[in-house]
N, C-alpha and C positions, 0 to 999 in steps of 0.2 A: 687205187687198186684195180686191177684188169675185171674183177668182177662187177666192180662198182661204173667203171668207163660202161660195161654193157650194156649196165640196167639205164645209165643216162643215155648211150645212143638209142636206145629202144623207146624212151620216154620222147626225145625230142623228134623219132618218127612218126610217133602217134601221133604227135601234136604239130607236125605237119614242118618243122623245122628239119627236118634230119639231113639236110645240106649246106644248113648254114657255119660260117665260117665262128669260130669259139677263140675269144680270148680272155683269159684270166682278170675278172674286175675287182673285186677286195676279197675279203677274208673278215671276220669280226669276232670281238673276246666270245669266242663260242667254237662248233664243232661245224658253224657253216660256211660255206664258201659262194661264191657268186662268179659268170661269166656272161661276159656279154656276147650277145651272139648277131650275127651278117647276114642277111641275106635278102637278093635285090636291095631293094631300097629302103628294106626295114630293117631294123633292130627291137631286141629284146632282151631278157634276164634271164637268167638260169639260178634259179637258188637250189642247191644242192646240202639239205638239212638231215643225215643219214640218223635213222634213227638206232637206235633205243636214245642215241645222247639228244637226240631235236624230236620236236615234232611240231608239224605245218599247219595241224587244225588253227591253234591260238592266232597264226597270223592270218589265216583262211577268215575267221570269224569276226575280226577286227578289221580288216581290209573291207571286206564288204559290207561291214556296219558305216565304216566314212564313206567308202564311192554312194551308201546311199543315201548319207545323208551330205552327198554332191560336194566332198572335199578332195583333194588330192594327194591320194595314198596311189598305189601303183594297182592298176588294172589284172585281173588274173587269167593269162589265155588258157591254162592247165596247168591239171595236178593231178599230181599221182601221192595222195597222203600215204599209203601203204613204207613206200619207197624213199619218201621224204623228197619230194622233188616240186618246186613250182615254177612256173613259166609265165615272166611280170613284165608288165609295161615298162619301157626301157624310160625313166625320167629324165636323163640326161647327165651332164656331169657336173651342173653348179652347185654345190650344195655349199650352205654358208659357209663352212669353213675353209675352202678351196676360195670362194670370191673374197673373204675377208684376210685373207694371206700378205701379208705387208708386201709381199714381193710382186705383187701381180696389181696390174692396175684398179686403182680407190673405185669402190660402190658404193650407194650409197647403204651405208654401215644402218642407221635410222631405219629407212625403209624396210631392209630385211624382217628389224626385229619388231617395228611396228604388224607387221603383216602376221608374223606368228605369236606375238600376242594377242591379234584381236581375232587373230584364229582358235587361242586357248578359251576366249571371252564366247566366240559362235560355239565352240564345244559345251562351255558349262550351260549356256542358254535349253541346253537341249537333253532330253533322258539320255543315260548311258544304256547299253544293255541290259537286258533284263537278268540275263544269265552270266554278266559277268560278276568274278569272284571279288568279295572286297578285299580290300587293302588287310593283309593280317596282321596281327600283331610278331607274327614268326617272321614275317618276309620283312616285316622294319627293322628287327633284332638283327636279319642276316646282313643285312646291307650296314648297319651303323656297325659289327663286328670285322666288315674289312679293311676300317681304320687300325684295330688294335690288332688282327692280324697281319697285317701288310705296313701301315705307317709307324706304329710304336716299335717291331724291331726292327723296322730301318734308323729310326732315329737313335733307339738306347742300344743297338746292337746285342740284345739279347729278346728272348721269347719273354712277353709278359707273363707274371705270375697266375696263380691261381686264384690266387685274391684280388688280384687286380682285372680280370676279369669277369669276376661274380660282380665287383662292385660296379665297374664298365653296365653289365647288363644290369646293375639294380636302378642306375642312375636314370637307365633311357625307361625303364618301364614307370618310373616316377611321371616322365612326363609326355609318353605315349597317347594317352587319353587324351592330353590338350589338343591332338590330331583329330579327333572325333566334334570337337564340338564347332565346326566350322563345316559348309554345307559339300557333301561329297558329290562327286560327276565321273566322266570317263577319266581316267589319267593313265597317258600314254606310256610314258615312263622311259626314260634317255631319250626329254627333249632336249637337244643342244643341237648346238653346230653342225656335227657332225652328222644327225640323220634328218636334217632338213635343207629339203633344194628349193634354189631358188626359179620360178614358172612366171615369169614377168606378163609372158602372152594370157594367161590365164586371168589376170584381176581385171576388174572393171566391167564384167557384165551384169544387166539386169538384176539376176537373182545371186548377185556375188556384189553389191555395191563398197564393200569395205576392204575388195582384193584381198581375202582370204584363201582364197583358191592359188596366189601364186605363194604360198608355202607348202612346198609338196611334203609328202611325212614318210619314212623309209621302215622307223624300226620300230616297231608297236606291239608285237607277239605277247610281250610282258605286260598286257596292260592291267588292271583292275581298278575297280571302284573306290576309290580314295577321295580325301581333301585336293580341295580347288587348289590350295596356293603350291601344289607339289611341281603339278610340270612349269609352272611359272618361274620359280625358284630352279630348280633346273637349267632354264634357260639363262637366266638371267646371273647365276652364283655357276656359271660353267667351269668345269674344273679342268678344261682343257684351253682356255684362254681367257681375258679379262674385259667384260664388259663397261667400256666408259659408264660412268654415273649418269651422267647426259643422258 
């Protein structure tokens, strides 16, 4: 929308950008969009999260709990929270799913997911925030109801009943609790493939001996205070492609 182009050219003036060249880099099940942007010799992000539908603080607050605790989430050059705009360090373009692509030359497959598992491991080692929200019993309900929204009437081609949805949610809240008795940490939430790149240059220093640092981390906004085995399980039961058992 022409008002909205504005409020971005006026954002990437401020922030010292306002001559670099802008091209369209994804889009995500949401209201926000992202470009990559030129100039000299650098590059960077544009996340463009227009609110009432987004809002930047959560990934504001979460971004700079990992850089300090010296992981690799994307760097913040500016933000305009009002407007819903931030200005991120450009990570590059390998993210697993793009290197694990059958069509593009074999990586090692191993190593990727060795590295963001023992980055889930340095995670739980460590408090989460203190102010982050926990894991609710609402937000589990919503997430296990877009099976029987979305996959039950694709399969049976009708909308599920009324009953069959009472009983849907009587079923998960039987064994919701079993989530509780296992020790909780930061959990990021949509670990997969898709929002983790891969930073080769990065592992192997000093205070990084387990090359944790060359799994960069994209989408974290959603995070809260839940069970360990969640983003692990995530990764691993990805529902966008199939992890060898190996």
């Amino acid at each position: 929308m022409p008002e909205r182009k504005r409020q971005i050219d006026a954002f990437l003036e401020r922030a010292g950008w306002g001559r670099a060249e802008r091209r369209l880099l994804a889009g995500d099940a949401s209201f926000r969009r992202y470009e990559r942007l030129f100039m000299d010799d650098r590059t960077a992000v544009l996340m463009d999260a227009p609110p009432p539908q987004e809002d930047v603080r959560p990934f504001i607050a979460i971004a700079r709990h990992l850089l300090a605790e010296g992981y690799s989430a994307p760097d913040i050059y500016a933000n305009d929270v009002a407007a819903g705009f931030l200005l991120l360090e450009d990570l590059g373009d390998d993210c697993y799913t793009r290197l694990l692509d059958p069509a593009k030359p074999p990586v090692a497959e191993q190593a990727l997911y060795e590295a963001a598992v023992d980055l889930l491991i340095a995670l739980h080692r460590r408090a989460a925030p203190a102010e982050l929200a926990p894991f609710a019993a609402a937000t589990w309900l919503a997430e296990a109801e877009l099976f029987i929204d979305w996959y039950v009437p694709r399969r049976r081609g009708a909308a599920p009943s009324t009953a069959l949805r009472q009983s849907y949610a009587r079923a998960w809240r039987d064994v919701l609790p079993l989530a509780h008795q296992v020790p909780n940490a930061l959990v990021l939430r949509d670990y997969h493939a898709d929002n983790l790149m891969w930073l080769p240059a990065r592992g192997g220093a000093r205070d990084d001996p387990n090359g944790v640092n060359r799994a960069g981390l994209l989408d974290f906004q959603d995070a809260v205070r839940g069970p360990v085995p969640y983003d692990l399980v995530s990764l691993l039961e990805d529902a966008r492609r199939d992890v060898p058992p190996a």
